[in-house]
N, C-alpha and C positions, 0 to 999 in steps of 0.2 A: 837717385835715378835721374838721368839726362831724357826730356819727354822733349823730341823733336819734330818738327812738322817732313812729308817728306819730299815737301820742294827744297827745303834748306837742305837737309840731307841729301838730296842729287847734286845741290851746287857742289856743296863741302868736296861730292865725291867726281864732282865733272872737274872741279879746279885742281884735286890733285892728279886727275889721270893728265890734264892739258898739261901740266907744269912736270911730265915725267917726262927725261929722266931726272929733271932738278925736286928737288922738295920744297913743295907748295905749302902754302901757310898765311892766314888768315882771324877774322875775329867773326861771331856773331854777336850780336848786341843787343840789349834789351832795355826793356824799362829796370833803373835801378831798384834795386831789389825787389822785384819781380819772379826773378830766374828762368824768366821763358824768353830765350833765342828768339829773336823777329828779325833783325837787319843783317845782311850777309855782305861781309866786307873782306873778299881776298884782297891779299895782300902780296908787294912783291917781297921774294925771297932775295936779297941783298948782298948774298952771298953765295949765288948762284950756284948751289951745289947738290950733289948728288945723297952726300950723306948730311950736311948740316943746313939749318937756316936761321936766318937773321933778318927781321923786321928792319927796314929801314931806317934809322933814327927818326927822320926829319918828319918822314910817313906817319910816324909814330905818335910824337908829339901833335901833330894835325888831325890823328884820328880820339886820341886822350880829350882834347880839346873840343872836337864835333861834339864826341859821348857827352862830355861833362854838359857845353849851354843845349843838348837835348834830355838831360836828364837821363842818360843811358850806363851801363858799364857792360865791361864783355862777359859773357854769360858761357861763349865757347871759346877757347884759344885753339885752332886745329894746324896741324903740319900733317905731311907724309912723311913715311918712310920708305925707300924706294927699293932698298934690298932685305931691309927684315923685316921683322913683325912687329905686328902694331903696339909695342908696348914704350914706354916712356926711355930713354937712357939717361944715363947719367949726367950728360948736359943739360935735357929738356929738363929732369929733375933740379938740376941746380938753378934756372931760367924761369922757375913756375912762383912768380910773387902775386898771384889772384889768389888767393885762398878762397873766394868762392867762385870762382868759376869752373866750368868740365873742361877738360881738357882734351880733346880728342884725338884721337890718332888715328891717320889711315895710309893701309902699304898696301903699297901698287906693286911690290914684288912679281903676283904674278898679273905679267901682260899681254901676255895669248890669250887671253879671253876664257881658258880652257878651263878655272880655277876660281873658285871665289876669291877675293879682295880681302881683307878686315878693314871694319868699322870699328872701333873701340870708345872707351870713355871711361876718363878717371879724374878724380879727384887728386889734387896731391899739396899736403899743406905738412910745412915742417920738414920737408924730405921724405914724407912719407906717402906713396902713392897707393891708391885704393881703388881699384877696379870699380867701377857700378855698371848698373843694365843702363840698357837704351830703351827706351819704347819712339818707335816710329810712327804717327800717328796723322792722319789727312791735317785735320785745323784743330786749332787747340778749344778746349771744350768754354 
């Protein structure tokens, strides 16, 4: 289960509606092995696109390196999906080398406002993706 605070969760979901129509994408960071989300690090999408995203390299490497001399690793990897649902594809699947991290996903599909959004979270290690709950929660206990 992904137990998230839920100012982290409005950023996740304010960074992906600002970066529509592109898909936004980002890290949350934690104490290493910990597993609890505390640092919220969007990120730009590099490949400025509607349906794919790509972490910067250069971004990359300078955010691996913050984590490591703060003792941190990412604890959430998140993107949008702008026309479908929030579930992993086939790239994000091939792209997922954190085996303990959640993975999140969220689709701005609908943008009228008229329609809930999804939040999702999965697990995905091996190529095999695994759904879990979220619990949303003020501060962590």
């Amino acid at each position: 289960m992904l137990t998230i605070t839920r100012a982290l969760y409005d950023q996740i979901v304010e960074h992906a509606r600002k970066d529509h129509p592109d898909e936004a994408c980002g890290v949350v960071a934690g104490p290493a092995g910990s597993g609890r989300p505390e640092r919220f690090i969007p990120m730009l999408n590099a490949a400025r696109s509607p349906t794919f995203y790509e972490f910067d390299s250069a971004d990359l490497l300078k955010l691996y390196r913050e984590m490591d001399d703060r003792d941190e690793e990412p604890v959430i990897i998140y993107h949008s999906h702008t026309a479908t649902e929030a579930y992993p594809s086939r790239t994000d699947i091939s792209y997922a080398n954190e085996p303990q991290a959640h993975y999140v996903l969220v689709s701005t599909a609908d943008t009228d406002g008229a329609g809930p959004f999804q939040f999702r979270s999965f697990t995905i290690v091996d190529g095999v993706v695994e759904e879990e709950e979220v619990e949303i929660v003020e501060a962590y206990a």
